[in-house]
C-alpha positions as CSV (number, residue, x, y, z in Angstrom):
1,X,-159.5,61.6,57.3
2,X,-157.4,58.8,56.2
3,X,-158.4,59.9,52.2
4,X,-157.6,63.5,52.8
5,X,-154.1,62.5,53.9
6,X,-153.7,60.2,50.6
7,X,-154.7,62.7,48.6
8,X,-152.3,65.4,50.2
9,X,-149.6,62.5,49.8
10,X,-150.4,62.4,46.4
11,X,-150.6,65.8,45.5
12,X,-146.6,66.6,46.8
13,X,-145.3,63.0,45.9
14,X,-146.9,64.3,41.9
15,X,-145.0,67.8,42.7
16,X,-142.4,66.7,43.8
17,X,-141.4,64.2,40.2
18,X,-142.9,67.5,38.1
19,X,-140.1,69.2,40.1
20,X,-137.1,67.1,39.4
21,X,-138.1,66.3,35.6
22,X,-138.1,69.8,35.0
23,X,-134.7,70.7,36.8
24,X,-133.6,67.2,34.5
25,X,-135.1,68.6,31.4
26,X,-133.8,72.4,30.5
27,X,-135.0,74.1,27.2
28,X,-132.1,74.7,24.6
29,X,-130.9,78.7,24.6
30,X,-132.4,79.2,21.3
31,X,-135.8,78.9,23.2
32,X,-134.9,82.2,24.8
33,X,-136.9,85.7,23.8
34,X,-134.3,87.4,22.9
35,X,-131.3,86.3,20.8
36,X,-127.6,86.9,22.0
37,X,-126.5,87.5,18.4
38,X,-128.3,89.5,14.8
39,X,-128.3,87.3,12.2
40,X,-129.9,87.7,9.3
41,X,-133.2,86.3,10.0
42,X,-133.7,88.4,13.1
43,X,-132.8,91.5,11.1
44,X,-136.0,91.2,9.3
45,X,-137.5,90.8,12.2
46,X,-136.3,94.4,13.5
47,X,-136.7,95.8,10.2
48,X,-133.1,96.2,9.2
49,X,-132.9,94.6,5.2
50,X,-129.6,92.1,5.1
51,X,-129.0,92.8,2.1
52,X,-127.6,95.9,2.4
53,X,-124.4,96.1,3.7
54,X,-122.9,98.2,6.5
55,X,-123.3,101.4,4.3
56,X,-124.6,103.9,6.7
């Protein structure tokens, strides 16, 4: 009994610190799926060639 309740301890004690570090700890925005501004490298991505100018 008294190693189940250690264990249990443990386990939301180990949560707990996972928790807080990653509150402490945010990724940057440029981590994020999809980018707030086209440059020219994410034109590629979406097919559009930067080369060309606004030439529609």
């Amino acid at each position: 009994m008294d190693n189940s309740i250690a264990i249990v301890v443990s386990v939301i004690a180990v949560f707990a610190i996972v928790v807080l570090i990653g509150k402490r700890f945010r990724l940057s925005s440029r981590y994020e799926r999809k980018p707030r501004t086209l440059n020219a490298w994410n034109a590629l991505d979406k097919g559009i060639d930067p080369t060309q100018g606004d030439n529609s």
